[in-house]
C-alpha positions as CSV (number, residue, x, y, z in Angstrom):
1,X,75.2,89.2,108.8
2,X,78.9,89.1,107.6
3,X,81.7,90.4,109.5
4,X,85.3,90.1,108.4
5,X,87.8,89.8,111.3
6,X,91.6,91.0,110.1
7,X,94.1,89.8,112.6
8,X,97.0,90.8,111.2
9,X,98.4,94.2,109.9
10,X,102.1,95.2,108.8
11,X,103.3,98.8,107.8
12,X,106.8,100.2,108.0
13,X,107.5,103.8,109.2
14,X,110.7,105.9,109.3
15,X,111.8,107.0,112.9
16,X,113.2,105.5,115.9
17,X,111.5,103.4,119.1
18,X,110.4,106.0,120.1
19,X,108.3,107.9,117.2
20,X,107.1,104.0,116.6
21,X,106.2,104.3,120.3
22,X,104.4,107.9,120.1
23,X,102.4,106.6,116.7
24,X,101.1,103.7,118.1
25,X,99.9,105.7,121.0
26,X,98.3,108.5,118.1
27,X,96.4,105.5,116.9
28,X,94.9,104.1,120.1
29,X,93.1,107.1,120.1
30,X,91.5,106.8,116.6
31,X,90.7,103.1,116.6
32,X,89.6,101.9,120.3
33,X,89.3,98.5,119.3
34,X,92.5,97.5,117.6
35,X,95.3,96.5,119.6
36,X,98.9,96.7,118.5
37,X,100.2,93.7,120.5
38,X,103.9,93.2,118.9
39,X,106.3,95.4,116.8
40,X,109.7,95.0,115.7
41,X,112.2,97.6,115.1
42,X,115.0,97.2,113.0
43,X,116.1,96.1,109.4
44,X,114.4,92.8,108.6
45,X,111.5,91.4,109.5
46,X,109.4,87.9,109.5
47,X,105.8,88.6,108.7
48,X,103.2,85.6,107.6
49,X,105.2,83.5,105.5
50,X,107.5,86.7,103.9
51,X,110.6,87.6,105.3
52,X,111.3,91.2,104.7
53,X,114.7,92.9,104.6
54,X,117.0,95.5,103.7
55,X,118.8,93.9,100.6
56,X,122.2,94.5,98.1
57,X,119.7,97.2,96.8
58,X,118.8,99.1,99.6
59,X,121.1,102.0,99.8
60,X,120.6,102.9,95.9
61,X,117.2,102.2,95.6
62,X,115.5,102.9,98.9
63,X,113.7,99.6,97.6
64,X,113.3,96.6,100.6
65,X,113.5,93.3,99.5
66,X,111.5,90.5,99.8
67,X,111.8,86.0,100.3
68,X,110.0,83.6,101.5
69,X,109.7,82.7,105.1
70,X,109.5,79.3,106.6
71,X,109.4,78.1,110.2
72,X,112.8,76.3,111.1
73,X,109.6,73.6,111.8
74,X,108.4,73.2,108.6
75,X,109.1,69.6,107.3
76,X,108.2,70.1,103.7
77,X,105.0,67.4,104.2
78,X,103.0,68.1,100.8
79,X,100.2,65.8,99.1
80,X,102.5,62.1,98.3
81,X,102.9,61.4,95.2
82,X,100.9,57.8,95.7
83,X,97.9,59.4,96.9
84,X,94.2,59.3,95.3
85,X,94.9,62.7,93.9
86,X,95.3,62.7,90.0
87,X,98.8,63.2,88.8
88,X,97.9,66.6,87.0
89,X,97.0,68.1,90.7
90,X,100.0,67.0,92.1
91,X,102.0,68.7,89.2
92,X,100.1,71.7,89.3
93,X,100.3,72.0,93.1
94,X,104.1,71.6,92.8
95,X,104.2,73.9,89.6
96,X,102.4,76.6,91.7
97,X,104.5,76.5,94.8
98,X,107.6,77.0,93.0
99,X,106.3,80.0,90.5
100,X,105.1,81.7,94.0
101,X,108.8,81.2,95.2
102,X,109.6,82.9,92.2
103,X,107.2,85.7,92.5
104,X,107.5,86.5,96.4
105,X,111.6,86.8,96.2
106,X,112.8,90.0,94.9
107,X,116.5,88.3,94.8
108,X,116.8,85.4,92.1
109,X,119.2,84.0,94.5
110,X,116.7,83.2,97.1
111,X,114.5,81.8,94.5
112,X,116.5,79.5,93.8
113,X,117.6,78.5,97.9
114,X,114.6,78.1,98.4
115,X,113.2,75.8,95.4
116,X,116.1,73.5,96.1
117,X,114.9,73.4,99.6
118,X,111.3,72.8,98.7
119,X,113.0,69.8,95.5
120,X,114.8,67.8,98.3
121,X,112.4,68.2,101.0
């Protein structure tokens, strides 16, 4: 038998605390089994490895932007380049972080932070 667990959820609402409050109690009701165990209110938020945000947009477009979030942690340890691997992997692995840093940010700014980051690290 297969049974897929999803641990995480994210969904944005309009309202204040304490509609976010009164919703989450709505959907205790529906689904006895999920638990809504943290929420954030405000303008930005860190979810996974996004970071999610009212950008320069916002107030025209009613559009949230979106960059890449990385734990103040994160030491930028990635397969070395003298390693067993082939050198085509470790170009492709590089080549394939950096496009997703380019397809996750909705700001070409931070797509650019954050591959200079990743180049130096």
């Amino acid at each position: 038998m297969f049974k897929r667990l999803i641990d995480d959820g994210f969904g944005i609402m309009r309202g204040n605390k304490k509609d976010v409050g009164t919703w989450i109690n709505e959907f205790y009701q529906l689904r006895e089994n999920i638990f809504i165990y943290k929420w954030t209110f405000g303008n930005y938020v860190a979810y996974m490895d996004l970071y999610i945000f009212k950008g320069n947009n916002f107030l025209d477009t009613g559009i949230l932007s979106i960059k890449v979030y990385q734990k103040p942690a994160n030491r930028y340890m990635y397969i070395p380049y003298k390693s067993a691997h082939t050198r085509h992997t470790i170009k492709n692995y590089v080549l394939g972080v950096l496009k997703r840093y380019v397809r996750i940010n909705t700001e070409e700014l931070n797509s650019q932070k954050i591959k200079n980051i990743f180049s130096l690290g």
